[in-house]
N, C-alpha and C positions, 0 to 999 in steps of 0.2 A: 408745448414746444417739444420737438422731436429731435431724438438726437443726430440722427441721420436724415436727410429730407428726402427720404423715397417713397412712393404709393407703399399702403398699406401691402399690397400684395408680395411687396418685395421683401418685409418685416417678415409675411408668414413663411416666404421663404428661405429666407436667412436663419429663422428658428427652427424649420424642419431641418435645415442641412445641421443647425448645431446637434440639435436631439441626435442627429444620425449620426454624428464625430463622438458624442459621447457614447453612444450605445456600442459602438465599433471599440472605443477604447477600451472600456466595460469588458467586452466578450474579448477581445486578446490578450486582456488582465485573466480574466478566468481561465481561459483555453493556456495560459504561460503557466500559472498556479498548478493545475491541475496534470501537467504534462510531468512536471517537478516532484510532485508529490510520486512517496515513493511507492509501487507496483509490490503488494502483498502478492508471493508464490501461493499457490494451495500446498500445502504437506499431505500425502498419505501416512498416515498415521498406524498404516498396516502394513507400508514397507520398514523395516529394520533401520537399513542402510539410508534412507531416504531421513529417517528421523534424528539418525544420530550425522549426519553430515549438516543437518539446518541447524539441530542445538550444538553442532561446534563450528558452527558461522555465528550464532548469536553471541556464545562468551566462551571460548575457550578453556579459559583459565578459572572459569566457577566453578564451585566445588559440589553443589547439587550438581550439576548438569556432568560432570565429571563423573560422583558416585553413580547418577543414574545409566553413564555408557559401562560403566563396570557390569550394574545389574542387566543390564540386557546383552554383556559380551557373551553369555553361552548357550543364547538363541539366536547371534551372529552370525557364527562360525561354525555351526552344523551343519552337515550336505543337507540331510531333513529335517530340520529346524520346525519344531510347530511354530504355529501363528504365537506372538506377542498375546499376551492373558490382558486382561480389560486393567486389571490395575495399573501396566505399566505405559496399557496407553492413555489411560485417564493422565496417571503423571506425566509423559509426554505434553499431554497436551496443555497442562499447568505450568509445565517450564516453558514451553513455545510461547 
């Protein structure tokens, strides 16, 4: 006994349209999720100013991230500034 009394044809198509309502809700579940989730910037790790402006959007108030804008204030603030030494952008990138 059936619970609805329609031609079988009508069953396959009552079940294709359901498949298609959940696969639609499915994918505007995912496309919402995914919209929400938060947009990772890339850092240059070779610009100075670029570095020390994202670790003081991460914690201001930390005390590593703090010491470490000390060590790199006096390759800030030089007109010719060399490039950042590989140590302090290793730790850059340990604190990021």
């Amino acid at each position: 006994m059936e619970l609805i009394a329609l031609p079988s044809f009508y069953h396959s198509l009552i079940f294709f349209f359901f498949v298609i309502v959940i696969l639609i809700i499915a994918g505007v579940f995912v496309f919402l999720a995914r919209k929400k989730r938060k947009k990772v910037d890339r850092v240059d790790f070779d610009n100075i100013y670029s570095i020390s402006i994202e670790l003081q959007k991460i914690d201001p108030n930390d005390k590593e991230i703090k010491e470490f804008l000390q060590k790199i204030e006096k390759f800030k603030y030089r007109k010719n500034s060399s490039p950042l030494p590989k140590k302090f952008k290793e730790e850059a990138k340990r604190l990021y």
